[in-house]
N, C-alpha and C positions, 0 to 999 in steps of 0.2 A: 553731825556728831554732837552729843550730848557733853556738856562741860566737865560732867561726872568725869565720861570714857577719856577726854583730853587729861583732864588731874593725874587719873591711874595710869594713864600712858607715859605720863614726863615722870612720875614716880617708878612705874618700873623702867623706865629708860635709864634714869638716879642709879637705880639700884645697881643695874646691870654694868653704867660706868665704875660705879664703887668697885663692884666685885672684880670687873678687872684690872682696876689700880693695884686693890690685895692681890691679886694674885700675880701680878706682876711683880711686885714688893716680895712676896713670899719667895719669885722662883731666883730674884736676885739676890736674895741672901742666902738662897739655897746653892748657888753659884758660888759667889762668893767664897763662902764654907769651902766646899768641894775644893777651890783654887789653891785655898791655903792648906790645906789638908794635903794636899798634892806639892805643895810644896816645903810641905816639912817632911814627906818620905822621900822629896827629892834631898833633898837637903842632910838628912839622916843616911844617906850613901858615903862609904869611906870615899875618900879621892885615892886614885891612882898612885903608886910611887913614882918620883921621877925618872928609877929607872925601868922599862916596866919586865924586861928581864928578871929582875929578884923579885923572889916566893912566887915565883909561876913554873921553875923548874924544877925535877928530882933529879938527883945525880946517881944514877943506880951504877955505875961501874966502879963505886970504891970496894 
């Protein structure tokens, strides 16, 4: 093996780790996002009354 073909080997090897560090990086902030996003329409839910009876019924026989 020529020293040339060793250099561009441990270079594209570089590269190839880089890339999946970004794109590790990317899919965890991509995550991230998603979590909180998820938890501000959880969050943006009325809560229940305590009793859960009222405003769930109509009284049609008055």
């Amino acid at each position: 093996m020529d020293v040339s073909q060793i250099t561009s080997l441990a270079i594209g090897l570089d590269n190839m780790d880089l890339s999946s560090k970004v794109s590790t990086f990317v899919l965890k902030k991509t995550l991230d996002n998603q979590q909180s996003m998820a938890a501000g329409i959880l969050d943006s839910i009325p809560q229940l009354p305590a009793n859960p009876a009222v405003g769930r019924n109509i009284n049609t026989t008055a």
